[in-house]
N, C-alpha and C positions, 0 to 999 in steps of 0.2 A: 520325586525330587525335582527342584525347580534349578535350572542353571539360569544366571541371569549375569549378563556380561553387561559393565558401565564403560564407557568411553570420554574421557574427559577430552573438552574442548579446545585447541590449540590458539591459548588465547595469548601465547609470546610466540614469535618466532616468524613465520611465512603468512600468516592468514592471509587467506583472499579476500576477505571482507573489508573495504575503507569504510563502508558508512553501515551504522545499524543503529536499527530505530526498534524502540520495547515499545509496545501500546496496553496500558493496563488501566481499567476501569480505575474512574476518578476516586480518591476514598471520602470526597465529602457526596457523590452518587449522583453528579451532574457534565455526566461525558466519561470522555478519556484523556489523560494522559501519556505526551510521548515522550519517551528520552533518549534524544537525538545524538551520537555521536560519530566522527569524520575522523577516520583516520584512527582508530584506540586514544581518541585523547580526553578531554574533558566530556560530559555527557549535558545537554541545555535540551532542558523541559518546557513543554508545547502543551498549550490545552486543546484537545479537540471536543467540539461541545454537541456532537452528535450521541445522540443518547443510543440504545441497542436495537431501539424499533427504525430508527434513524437509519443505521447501519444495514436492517432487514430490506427495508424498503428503497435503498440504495442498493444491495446486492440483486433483489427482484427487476429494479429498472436496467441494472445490466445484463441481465440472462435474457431478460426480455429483446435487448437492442444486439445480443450475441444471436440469439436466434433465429432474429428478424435477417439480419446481416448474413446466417447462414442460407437462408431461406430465397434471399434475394440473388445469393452466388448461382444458385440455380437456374436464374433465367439471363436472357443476353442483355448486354449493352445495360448493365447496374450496378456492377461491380462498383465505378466510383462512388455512386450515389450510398452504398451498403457501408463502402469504407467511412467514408464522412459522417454516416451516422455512428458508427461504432467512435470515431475520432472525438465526436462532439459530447458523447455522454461520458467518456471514460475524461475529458478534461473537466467537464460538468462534475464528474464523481470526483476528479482531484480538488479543485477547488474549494468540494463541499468539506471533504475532510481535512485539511490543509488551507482552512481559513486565514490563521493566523501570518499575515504577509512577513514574520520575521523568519518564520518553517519555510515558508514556502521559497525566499530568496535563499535560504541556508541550503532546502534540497537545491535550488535548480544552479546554484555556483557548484555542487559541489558534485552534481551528476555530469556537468560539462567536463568531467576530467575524466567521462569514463570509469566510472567506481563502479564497484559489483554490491548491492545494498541487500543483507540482512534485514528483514524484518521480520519480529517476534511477537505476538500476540496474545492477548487473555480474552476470548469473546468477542475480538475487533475483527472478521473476517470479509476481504473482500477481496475479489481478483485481478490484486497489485498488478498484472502484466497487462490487462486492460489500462490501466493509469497511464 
């Protein structure tokens, strides 16, 4: 026998989530789609035109410049030089996917207040805390 407990999401009340953003494969199959919303309020859709090899080969150049970064913590007097590279590709990676300059004003007003951002994914994976 199978027990299986669901948990529904406490989508009135306290949430801690102000901002959350859905990334789901475009359905005419030219990028993604994000649907941005601040606060529980209206939701404004973003294309992003990275396709999934786009994404692969963006998640490789970050593992790549995490590793290099770890690799460099090991010897003296680099540490800055390690963090700067890690700084320059994870802005590099924001840019790439948050082309659209009306997202990208929408995130950066709306992370100055200190919001905690939800993001939910369909095959968009990359590691937002490097961003």
């Amino acid at each position: 026998m199978v027990v299986e407990q669901k948990l529904r999401l406490p989508f009135t009340g306290n949430f801690p989530v102000q901002i959350q953003m859905s990334i789901f494969a475009s359905s005419s199959g030219n990028g993604y789609d994000v649907y941005f919303s601040a606060d529980m309020g209206m939701f404004h859709r973003f294309h992003i035109g990275l396709k999934p090899d786009d994404v692969a080969e963006l998640n490789a150049e970050l593992q790549e410049t995490v590793e290099r970064v770890a690799g460099n913590l090991m010897e003296e007097d680099t540490h800055s030089e390690a963090f700067l590279a890690l700084v320059e590709k994870g802005s590099f990676a924001y840019k790439r996917i948050f082309a659209d300059n009306g997202l990208r004003k929408l995130l950066s007003n709306t992370l100055k207040r200190d919001a905690i951002v939800q993001i939910v994914s369909d095959g968009f994976f990359v590691p937002w805390e490097l961003l």
